[in-house]
N, C-alpha and C positions, 0 to 999 in steps of 0.2 A: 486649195489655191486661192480660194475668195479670200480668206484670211490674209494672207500677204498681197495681193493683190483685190480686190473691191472692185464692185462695179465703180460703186458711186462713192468719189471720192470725198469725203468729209473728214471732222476733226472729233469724231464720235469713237469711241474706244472701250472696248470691254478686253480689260487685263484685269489681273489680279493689281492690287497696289500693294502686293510688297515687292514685285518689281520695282516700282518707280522707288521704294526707298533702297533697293538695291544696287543703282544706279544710282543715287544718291551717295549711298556710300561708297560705291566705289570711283565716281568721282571726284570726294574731299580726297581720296588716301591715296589717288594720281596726284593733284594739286600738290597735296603734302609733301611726295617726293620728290616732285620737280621744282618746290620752293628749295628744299633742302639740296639740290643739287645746284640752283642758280645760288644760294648764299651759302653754302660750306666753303671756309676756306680752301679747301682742296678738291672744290667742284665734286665734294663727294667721294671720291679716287680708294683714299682709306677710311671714311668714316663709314661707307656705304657696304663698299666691293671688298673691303680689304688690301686694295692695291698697295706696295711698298710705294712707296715716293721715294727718291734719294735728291738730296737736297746739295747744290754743289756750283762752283761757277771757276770753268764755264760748265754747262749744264751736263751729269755725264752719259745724261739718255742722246743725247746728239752724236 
């Protein structure tokens, strides 16, 4: 429990570092999706998920 918990709390740290590049990657390749999701033009729907869109007006998911 010292481990996750510490007496004395400091910014002192014994991990491996390929954690921290682990973390690294796997936060470009969060970012990445969530770019892709705010600029696809279908918010992603079918380039991502594979969702059908059907395109139609008035719309015919309503």
């Amino acid at each position: 429990m010292d481990k996750l918990f510490p007496k004395n709390a400091n910014n002192d740290y014994d991990f491996n570092k390929v954690i921290v590049y682990i973390f690294y990657f796997l936060t470009v390749v969060t970012i990445g999706r969530s770019l892709i999701h705010i600029f696809a033009p279908d918010g992603g729907a079918n380039t991502i998920a594979t969702i059908i869109r059907f395109d139609g007006n008035p719309d015919p998911i309503m």
